[in-house]
Each structure stands twice: as C-alpha cells, then as structure tokens.
PyMOL commands that place a pseudoatom at each C-alpha (Angstrom):
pseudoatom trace, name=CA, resn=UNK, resi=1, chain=A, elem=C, hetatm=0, pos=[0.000, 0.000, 0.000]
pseudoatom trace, name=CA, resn=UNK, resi=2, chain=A, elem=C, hetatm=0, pos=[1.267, 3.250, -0.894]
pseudoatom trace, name=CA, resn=UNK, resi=3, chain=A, elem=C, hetatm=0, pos=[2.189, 6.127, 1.586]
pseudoatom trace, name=CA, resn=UNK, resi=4, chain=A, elem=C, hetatm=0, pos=[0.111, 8.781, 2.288]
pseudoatom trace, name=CA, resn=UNK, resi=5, chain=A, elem=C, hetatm=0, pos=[0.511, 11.854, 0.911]
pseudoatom trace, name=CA, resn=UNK, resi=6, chain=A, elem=C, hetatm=0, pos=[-1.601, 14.450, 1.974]
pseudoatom trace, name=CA, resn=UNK, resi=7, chain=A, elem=C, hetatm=0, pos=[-3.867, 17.185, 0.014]
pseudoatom trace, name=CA, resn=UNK, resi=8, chain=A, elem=C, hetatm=0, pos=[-6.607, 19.374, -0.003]
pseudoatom trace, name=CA, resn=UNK, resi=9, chain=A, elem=C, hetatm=0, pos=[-9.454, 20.148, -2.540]
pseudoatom trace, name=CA, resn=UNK, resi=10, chain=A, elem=C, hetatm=0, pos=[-11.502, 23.726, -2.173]
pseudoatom trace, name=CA, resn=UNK, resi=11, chain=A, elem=C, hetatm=0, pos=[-14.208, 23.024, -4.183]
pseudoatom trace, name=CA, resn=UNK, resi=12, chain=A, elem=C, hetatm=0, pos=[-15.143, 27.027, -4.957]
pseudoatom trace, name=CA, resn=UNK, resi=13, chain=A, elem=C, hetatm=0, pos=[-18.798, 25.916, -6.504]
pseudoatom trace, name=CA, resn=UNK, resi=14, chain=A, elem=C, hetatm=0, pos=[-19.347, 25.786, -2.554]
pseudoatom trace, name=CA, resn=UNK, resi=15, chain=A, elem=C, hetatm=0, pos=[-17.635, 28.309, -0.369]
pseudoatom trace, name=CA, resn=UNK, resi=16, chain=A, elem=C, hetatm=0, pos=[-19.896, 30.996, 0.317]
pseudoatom trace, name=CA, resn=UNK, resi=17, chain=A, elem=C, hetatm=0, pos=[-17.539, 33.566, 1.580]
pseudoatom trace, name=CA, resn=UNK, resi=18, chain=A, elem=C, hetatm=0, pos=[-18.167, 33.484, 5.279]
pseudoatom trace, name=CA, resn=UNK, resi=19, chain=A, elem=C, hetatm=0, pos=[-14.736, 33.337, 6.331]
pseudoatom trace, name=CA, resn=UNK, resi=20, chain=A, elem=C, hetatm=0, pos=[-15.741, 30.733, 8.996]
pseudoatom trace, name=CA, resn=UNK, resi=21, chain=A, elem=C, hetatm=0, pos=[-12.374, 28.707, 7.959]
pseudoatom trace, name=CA, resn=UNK, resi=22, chain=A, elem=C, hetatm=0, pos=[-10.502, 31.506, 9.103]
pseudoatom trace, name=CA, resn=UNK, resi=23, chain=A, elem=C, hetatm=0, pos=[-11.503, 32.098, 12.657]
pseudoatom trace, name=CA, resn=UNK, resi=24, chain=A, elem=C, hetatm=0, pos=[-11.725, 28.318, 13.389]
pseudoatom trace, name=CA, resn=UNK, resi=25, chain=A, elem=C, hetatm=0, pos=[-7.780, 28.265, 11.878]
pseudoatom trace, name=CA, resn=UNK, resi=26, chain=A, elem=C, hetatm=0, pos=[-6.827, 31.335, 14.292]
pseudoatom trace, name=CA, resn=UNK, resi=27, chain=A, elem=C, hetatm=0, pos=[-8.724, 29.791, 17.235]
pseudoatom trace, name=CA, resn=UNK, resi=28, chain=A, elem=C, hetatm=0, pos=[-7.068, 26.218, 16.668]
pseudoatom trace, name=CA, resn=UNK, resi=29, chain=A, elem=C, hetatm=0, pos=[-3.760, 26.860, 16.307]
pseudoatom trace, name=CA, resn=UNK, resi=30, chain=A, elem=C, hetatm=0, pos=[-3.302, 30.110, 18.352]
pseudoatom trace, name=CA, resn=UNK, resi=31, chain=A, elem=C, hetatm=0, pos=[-2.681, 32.422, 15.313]
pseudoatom trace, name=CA, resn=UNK, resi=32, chain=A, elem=C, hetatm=0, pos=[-1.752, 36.165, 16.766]
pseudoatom trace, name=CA, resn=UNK, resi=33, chain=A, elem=C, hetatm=0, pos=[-4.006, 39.248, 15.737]
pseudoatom trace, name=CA, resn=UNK, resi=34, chain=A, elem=C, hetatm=0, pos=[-2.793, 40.790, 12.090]
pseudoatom trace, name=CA, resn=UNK, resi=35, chain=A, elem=C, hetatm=0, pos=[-1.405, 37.006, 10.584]
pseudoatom trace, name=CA, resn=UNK, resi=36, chain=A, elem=C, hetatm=0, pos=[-3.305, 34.338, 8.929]
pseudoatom trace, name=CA, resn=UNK, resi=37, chain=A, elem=C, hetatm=0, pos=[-2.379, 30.350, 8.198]
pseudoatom trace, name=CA, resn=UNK, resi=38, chain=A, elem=C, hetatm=0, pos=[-4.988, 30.902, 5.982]
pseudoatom trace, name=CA, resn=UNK, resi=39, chain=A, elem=C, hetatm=0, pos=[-7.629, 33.598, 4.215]
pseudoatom trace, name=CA, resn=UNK, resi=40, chain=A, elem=C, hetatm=0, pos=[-10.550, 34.238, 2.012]
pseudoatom trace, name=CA, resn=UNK, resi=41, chain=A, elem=C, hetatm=0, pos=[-9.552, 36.488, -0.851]
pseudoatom trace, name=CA, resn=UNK, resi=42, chain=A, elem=C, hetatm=0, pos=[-12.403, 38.026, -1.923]
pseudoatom trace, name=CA, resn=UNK, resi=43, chain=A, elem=C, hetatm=0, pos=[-12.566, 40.179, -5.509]
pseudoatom trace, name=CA, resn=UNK, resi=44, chain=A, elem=C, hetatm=0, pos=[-15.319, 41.806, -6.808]
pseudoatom trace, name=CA, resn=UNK, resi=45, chain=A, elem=C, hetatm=0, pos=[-15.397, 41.497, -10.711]
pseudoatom trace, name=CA, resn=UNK, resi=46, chain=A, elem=C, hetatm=0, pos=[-17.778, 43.474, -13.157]
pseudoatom trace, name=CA, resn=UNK, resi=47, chain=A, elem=C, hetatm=0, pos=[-19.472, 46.550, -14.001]
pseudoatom trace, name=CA, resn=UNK, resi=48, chain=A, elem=C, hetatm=0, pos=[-22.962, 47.581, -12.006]
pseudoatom trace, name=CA, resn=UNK, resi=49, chain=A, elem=C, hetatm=0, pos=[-25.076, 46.603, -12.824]
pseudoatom trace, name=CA, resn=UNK, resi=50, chain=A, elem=C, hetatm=0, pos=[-23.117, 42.961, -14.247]
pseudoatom trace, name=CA, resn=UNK, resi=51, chain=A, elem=C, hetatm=0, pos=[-21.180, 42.266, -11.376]
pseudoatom trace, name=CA, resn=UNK, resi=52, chain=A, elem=C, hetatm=0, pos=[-20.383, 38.986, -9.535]
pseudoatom trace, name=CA, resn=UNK, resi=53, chain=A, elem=C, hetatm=0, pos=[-18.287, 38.266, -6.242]
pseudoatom trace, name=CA, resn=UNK, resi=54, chain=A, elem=C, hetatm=0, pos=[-15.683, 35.260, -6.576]
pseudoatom trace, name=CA, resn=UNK, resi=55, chain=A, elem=C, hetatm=0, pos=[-13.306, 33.941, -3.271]
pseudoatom trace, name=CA, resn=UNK, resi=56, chain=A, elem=C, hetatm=0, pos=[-10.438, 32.247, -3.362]
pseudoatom trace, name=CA, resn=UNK, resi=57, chain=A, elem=C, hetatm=0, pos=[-9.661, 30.620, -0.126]
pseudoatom trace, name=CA, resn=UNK, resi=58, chain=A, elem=C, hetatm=0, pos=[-5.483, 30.162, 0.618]
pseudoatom trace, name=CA, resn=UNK, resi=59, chain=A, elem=C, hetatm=0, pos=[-3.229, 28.466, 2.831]
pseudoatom trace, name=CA, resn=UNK, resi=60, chain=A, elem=C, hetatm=0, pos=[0.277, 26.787, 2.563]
pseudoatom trace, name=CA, resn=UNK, resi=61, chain=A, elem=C, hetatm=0, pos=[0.165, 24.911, -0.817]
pseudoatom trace, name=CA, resn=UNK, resi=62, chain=A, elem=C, hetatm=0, pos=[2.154, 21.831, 0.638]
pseudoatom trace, name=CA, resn=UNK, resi=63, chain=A, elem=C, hetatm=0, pos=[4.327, 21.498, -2.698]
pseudoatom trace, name=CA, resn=UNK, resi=64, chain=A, elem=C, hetatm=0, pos=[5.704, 18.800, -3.436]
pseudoatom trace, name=CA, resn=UNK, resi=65, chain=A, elem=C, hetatm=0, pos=[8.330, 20.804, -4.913]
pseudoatom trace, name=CA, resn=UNK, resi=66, chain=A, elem=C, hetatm=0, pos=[8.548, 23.358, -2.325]
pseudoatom trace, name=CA, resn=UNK, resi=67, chain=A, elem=C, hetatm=0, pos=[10.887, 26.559, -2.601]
pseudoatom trace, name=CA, resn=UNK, resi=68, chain=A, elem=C, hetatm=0, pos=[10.786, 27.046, 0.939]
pseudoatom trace, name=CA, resn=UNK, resi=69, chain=A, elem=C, hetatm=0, pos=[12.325, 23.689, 1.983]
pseudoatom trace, name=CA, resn=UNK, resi=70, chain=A, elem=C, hetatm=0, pos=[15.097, 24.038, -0.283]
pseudoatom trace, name=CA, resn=UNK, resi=71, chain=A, elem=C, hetatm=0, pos=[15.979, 27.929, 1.210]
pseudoatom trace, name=CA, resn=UNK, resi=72, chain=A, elem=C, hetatm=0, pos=[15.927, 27.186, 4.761]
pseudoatom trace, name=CA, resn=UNK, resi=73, chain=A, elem=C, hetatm=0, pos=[19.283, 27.645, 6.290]
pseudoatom trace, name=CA, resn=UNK, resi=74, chain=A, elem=C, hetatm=0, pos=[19.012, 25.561, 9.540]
pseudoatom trace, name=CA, resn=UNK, resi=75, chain=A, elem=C, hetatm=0, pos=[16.674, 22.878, 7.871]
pseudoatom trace, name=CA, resn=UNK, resi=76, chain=A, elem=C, hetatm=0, pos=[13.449, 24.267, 10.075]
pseudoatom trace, name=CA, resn=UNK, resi=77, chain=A, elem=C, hetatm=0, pos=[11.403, 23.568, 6.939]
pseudoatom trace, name=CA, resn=UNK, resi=78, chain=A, elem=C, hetatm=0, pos=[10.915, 20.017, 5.671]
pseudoatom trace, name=CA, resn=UNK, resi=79, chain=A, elem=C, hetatm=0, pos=[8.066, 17.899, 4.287]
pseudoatom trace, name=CA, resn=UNK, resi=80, chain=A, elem=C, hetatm=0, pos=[7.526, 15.028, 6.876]
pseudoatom trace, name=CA, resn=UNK, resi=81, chain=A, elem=C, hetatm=0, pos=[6.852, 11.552, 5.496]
pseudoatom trace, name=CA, resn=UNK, resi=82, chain=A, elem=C, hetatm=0, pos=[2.822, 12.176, 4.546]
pseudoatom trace, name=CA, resn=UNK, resi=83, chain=A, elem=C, hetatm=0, pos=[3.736, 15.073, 1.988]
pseudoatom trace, name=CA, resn=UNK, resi=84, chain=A, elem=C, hetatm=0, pos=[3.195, 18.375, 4.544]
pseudoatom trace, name=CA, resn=UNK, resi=85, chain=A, elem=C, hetatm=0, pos=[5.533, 21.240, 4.587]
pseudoatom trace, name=CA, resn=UNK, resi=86, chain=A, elem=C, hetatm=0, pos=[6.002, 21.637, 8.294]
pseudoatom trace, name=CA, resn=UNK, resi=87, chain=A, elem=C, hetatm=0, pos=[8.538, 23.844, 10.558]
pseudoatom trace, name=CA, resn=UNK, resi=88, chain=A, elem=C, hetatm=0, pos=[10.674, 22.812, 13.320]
pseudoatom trace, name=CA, resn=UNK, resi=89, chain=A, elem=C, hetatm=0, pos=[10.008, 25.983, 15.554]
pseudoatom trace, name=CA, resn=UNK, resi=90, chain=A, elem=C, hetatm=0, pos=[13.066, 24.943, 17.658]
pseudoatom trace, name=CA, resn=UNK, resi=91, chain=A, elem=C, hetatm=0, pos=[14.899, 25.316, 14.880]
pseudoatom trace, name=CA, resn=UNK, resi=92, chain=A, elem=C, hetatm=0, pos=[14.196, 28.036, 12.781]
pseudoatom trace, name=CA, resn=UNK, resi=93, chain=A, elem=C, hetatm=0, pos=[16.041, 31.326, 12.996]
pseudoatom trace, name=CA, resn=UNK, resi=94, chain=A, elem=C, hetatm=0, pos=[13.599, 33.712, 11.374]
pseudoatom trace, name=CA, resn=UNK, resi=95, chain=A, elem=C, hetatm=0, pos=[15.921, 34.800, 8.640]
pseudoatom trace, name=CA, resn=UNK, resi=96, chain=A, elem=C, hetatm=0, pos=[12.388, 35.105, 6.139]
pseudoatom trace, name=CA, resn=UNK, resi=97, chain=A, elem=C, hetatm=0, pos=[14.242, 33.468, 3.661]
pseudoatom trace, name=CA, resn=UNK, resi=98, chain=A, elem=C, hetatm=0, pos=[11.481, 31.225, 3.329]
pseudoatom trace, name=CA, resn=UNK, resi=99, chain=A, elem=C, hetatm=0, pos=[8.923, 33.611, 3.250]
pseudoatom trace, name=CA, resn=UNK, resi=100, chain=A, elem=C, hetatm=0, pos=[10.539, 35.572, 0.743]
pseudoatom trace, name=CA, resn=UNK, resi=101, chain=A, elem=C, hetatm=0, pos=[10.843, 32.104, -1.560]
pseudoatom trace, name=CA, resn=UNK, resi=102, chain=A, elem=C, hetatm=0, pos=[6.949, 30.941, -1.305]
pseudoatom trace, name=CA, resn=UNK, resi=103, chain=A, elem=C, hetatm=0, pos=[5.260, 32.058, -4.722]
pseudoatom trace, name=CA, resn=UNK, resi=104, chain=A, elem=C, hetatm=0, pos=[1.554, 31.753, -2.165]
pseudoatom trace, name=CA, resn=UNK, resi=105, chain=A, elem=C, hetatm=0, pos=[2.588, 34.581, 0.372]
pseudoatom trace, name=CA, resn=UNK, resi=106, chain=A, elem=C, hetatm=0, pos=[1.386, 31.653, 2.964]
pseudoatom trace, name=CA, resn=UNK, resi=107, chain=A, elem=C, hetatm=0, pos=[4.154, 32.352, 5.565]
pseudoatom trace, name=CA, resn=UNK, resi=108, chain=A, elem=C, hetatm=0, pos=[4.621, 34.980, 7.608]
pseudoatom trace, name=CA, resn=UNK, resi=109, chain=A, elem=C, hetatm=0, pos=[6.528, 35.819, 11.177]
pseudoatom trace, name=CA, resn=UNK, resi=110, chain=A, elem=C, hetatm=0, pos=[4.810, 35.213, 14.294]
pseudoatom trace, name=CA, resn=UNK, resi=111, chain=A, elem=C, hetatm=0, pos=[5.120, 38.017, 16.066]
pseudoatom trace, name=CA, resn=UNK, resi=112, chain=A, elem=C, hetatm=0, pos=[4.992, 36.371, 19.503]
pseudoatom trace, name=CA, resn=UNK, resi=113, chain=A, elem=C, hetatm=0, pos=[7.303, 33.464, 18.484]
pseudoatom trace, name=CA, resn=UNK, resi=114, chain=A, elem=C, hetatm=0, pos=[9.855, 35.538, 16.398]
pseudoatom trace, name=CA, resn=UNK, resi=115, chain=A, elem=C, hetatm=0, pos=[10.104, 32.027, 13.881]
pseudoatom trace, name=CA, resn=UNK, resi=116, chain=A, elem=C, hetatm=0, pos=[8.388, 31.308, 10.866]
pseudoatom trace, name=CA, resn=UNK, resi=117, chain=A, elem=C, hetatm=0, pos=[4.602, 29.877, 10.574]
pseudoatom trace, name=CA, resn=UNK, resi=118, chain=A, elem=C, hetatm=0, pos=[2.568, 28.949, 7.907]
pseudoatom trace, name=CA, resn=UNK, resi=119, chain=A, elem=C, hetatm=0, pos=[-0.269, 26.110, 7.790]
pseudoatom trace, name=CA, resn=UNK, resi=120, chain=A, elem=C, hetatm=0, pos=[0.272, 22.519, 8.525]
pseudoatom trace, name=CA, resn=UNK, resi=121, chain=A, elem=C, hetatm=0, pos=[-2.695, 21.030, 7.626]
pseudoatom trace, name=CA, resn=UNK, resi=122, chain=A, elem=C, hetatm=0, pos=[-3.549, 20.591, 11.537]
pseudoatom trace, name=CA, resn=UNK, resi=123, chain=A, elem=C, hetatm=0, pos=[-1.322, 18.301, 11.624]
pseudoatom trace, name=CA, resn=UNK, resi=124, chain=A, elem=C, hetatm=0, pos=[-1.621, 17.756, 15.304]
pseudoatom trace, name=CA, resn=UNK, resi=125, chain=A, elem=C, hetatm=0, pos=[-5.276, 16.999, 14.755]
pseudoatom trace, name=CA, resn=UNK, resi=126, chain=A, elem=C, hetatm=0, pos=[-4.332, 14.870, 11.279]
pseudoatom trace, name=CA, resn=UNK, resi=127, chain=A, elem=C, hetatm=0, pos=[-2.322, 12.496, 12.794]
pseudoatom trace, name=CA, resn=UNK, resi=128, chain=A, elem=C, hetatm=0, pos=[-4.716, 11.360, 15.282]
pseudoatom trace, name=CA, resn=UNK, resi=129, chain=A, elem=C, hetatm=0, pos=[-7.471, 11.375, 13.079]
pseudoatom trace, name=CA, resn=UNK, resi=130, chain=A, elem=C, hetatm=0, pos=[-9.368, 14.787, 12.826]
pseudoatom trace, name=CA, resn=UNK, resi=131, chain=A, elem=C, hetatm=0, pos=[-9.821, 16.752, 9.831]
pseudoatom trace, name=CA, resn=UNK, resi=132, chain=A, elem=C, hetatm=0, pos=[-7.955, 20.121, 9.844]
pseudoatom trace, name=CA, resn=UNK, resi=133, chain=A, elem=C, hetatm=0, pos=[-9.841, 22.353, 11.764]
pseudoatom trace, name=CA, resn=UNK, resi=134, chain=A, elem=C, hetatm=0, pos=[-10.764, 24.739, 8.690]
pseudoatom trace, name=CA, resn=UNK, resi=135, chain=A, elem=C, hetatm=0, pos=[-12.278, 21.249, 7.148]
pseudoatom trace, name=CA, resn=UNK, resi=136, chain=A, elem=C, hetatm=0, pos=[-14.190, 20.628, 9.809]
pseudoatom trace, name=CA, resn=UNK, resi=137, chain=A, elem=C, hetatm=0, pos=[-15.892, 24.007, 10.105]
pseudoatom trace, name=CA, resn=UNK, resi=138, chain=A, elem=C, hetatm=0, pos=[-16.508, 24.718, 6.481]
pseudoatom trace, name=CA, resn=UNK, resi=139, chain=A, elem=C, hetatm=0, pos=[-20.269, 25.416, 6.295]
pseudoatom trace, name=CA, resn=UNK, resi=140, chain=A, elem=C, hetatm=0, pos=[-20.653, 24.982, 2.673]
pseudoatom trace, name=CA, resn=UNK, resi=141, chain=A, elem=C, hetatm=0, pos=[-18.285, 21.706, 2.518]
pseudoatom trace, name=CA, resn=UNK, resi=142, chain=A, elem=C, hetatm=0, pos=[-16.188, 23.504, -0.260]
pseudoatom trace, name=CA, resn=UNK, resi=143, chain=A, elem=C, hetatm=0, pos=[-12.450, 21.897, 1.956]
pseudoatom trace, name=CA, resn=UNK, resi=144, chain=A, elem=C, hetatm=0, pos=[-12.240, 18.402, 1.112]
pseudoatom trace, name=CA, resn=UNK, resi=145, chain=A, elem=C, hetatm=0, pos=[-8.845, 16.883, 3.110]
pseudoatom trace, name=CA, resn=UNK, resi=146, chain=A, elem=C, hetatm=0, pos=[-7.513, 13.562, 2.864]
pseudoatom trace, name=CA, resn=UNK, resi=147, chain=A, elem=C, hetatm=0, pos=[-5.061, 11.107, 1.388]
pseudoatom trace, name=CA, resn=UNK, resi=148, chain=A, elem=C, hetatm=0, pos=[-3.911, 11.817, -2.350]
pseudoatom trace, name=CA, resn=UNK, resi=149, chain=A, elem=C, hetatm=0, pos=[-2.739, 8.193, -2.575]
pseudoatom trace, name=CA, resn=UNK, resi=150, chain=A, elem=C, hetatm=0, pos=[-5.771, 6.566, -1.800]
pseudoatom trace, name=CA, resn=UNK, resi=151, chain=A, elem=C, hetatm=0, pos=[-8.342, 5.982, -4.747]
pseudoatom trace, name=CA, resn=UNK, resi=152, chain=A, elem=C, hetatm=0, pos=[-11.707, 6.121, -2.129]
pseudoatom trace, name=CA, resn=UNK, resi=153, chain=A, elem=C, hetatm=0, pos=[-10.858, 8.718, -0.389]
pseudoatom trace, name=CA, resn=UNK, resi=154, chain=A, elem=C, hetatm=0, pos=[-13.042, 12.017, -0.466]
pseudoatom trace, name=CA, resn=UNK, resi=155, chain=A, elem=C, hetatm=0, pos=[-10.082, 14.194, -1.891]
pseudoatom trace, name=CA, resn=UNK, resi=156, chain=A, elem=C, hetatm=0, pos=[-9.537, 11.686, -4.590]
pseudoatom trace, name=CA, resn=UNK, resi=157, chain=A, elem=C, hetatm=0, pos=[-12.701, 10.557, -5.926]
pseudoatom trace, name=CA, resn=UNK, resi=158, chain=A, elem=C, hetatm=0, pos=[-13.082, 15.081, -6.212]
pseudoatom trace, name=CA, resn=UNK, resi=159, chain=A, elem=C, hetatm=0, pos=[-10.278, 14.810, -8.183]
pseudoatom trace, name=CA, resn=UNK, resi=160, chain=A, elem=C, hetatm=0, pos=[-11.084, 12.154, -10.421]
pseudoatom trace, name=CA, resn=UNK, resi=161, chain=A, elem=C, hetatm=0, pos=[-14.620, 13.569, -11.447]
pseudoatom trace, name=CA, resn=UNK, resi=162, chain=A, elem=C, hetatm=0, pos=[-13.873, 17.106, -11.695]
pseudoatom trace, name=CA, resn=UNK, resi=163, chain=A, elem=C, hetatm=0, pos=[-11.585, 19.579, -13.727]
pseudoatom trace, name=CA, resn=UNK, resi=164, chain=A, elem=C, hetatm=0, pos=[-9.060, 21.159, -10.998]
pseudoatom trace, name=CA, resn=UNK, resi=165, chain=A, elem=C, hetatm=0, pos=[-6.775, 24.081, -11.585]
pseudoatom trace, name=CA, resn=UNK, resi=166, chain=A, elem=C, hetatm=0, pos=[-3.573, 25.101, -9.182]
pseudoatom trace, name=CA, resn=UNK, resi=167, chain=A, elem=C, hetatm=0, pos=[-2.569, 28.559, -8.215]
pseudoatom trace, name=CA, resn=UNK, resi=168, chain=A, elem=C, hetatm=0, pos=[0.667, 29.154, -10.144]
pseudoatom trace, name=CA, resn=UNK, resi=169, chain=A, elem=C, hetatm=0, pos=[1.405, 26.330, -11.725]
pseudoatom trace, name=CA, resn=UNK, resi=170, chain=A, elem=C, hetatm=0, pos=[4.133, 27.839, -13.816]
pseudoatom trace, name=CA, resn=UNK, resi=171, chain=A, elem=C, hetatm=0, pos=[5.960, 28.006, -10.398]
pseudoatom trace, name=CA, resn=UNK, resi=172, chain=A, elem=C, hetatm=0, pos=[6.401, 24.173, -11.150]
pseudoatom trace, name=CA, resn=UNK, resi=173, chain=A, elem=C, hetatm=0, pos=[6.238, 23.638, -7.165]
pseudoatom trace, name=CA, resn=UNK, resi=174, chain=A, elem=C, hetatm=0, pos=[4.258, 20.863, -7.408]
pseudoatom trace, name=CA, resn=UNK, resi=175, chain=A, elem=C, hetatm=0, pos=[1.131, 21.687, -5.140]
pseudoatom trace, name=CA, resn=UNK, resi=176, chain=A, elem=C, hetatm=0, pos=[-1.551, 19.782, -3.121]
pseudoatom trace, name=CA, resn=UNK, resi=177, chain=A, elem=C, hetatm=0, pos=[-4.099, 22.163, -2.854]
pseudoatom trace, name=CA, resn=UNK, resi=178, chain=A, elem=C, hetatm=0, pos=[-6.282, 22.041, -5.753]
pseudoatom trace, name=CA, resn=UNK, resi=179, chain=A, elem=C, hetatm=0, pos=[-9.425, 24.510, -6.630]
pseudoatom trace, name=CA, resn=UNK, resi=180, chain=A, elem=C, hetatm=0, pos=[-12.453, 23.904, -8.530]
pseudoatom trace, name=CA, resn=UNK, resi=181, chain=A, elem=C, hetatm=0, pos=[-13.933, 26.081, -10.862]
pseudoatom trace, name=CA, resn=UNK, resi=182, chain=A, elem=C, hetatm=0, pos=[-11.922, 28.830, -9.512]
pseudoatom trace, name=CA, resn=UNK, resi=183, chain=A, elem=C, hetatm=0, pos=[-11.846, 32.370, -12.036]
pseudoatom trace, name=CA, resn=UNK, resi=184, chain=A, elem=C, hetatm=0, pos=[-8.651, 32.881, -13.556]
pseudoatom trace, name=CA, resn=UNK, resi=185, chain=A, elem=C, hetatm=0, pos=[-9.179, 36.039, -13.516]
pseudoatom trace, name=CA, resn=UNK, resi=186, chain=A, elem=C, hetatm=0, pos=[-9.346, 36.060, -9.447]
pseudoatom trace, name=CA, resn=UNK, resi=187, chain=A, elem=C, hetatm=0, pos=[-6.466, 33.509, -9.503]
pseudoatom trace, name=CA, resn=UNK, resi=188, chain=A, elem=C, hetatm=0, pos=[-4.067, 35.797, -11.132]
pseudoatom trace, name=CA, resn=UNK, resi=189, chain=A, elem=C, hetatm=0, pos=[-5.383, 38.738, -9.391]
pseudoatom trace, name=CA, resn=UNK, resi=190, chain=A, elem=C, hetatm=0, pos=[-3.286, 40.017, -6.626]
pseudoatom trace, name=CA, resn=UNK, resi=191, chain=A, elem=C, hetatm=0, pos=[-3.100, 36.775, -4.080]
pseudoatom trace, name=CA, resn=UNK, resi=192, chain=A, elem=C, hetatm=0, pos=[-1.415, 38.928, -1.252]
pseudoatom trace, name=CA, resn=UNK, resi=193, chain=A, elem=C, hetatm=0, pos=[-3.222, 38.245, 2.312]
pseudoatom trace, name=CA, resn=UNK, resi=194, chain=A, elem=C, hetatm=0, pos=[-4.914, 40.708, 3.953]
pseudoatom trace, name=CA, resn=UNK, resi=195, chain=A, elem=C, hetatm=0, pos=[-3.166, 42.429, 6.466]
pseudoatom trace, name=CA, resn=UNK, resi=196, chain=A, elem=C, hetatm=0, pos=[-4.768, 44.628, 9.338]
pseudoatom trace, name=CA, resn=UNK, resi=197, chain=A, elem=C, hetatm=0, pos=[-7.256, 44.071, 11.765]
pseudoatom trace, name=CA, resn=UNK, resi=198, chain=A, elem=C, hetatm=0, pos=[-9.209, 41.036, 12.331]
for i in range(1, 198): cmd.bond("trace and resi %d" % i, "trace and resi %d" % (i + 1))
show_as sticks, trace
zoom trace
C-alpha cells in the first residue's frame, strides 16, 4: 500500500464567503491578531449593474516541490513523510528566507514566536485522526482533506470527477491544494493576504 501523501481540494462551486475557515484556523492553532495560516480572498469582478463576487480561499500549498524547503538555512522547513511542509520551531532562525521564496505569500513571522509559521494542515489533529480544523468548520463543505494516494478517499474521488486548476502552476512547485472552478481572472489577481485588523 502506498504512503500517504496528503492534500486538499476547495471546491469554490461551494464556499460561500463566510470566512468561517478563518476564525476556526486562528482559534485552533493560536494564530496572533494581524497574521493568517490561511484567508478568504475576496474580488469583486464586473461593471454595475453585471457584477459577480468570486473567493479564493489560501493556505500553505504543501508542494511537493517546495521553494521554501530548499531555502531554509538551519533545515526548520521540511516535508515530513505524509507530503506536509512543516517547521521545526526549535529550529528556525527567522531569517524570512522562506517567506521571501513561497510564490503563495502563505508564511509569515509570528510576532509572539519571532520564527516562521505557515499552515500545517492541523497536523496535530491529522495524525490522530481529525480533519484540519478549517475542514471541519466549512459550512458549505467547499475543503475536502484527505489522502492523495488513496483511490476512495473524499479528496480523490473530487479529483477524479472534476476539472481542478492550481494557483501558479508555472511556479512548477508541485502543489496539493487544488481549486475547482476557480476564475482565472481572481487567480491571477493580486493573491497577497490581507493584512490589518481582524
């Protein structure tokens, strides 16, 4: 039987907007005021009276060619044996290098911590069993999490019936979060998080 390797479809004919992935991320993992692991962009597109509202929910892309890994100085960012980009918080330095090397904008410094952080998938829930907390909360059902390598698994069986695209996939990183029917237009929009208040 084949490893698992971890991924995520957002399936974008279901998120609604309502940012409810985001809170439940902050409240899970501890995420400071003014950082994200993960956001809801949200672009208007259109002219009144023809206009439509598209999001375009982002986290840590877990590649499986990731730029970050290979820029880390002390080794604080690997990919652990099921395919997610974690950091060793012991280890890492804060040098940004790896933040400056992500083509997502999914890290960022936490400001309490002084290191690195970024999305793990939940990985403390994961590997006991739990769905990542922004899974688990999505009213709409648009997260689907699970293993790549399995063929019955949610995640897969999404990928097999439907047409998926990747943000930057001219970045050739490789990535295991897949959207959709997500707008081009909104995917090569400005992807930068939102910064600011909560």
């Amino acid at each position: 039987m084949a490893e698992k390797l971890y991924g995520m479809v957002i399936d974008l004919r279901r998120c609604v907007g309502c940012h409810a992935c985001r809170v439940a991320c902050k409240s899970e993992n501890n995420v400071p005021l003014k950082v994200f692991r993960t956001w809801v962009k949200d672009v208007e597109k259109g002219i009144y009276p023809n206009v439509s509202r598209h999001y375009l929910p982002r986290l840590c892309n877990h590649c499986a060619n990731a730029p970050c890994v290979k820029v880390c100085p002390v080794k604080a960012s690997y990919r652990n044996e099921d395919g997610v980009v974690m950091i060793d918080y012991d280890r890492c330095i804060g040098c940004k290098y790896c933040i400056a090397a992500c083509p997502y904008d999914s890290r960022f410094i936490n400001p309490i911590r002084k290191t690195a952080e970024k999305c793990d998938f939940c990985y403390h829930r994961v590997s006991r069993g739990y769905e990542p907390a922004c899974v688990s909360t999505c009213v709409g059902g648009a997260r689907v999490f699970g293993d790549l390598n399995d063929p019955k698994s949610s995640v897969s069986q999404l990928l097999a019936r439907n047409a998926v695209q990747v943000l930057k996939p001219e970045q050739n990183t490789r990535p295991h979060v897949y959207y959709i029917q997500a707008d081009r237009g909104v995917m090569g929009a400005n992807l930068r998080r939102m910064v600011g208040g909560e």
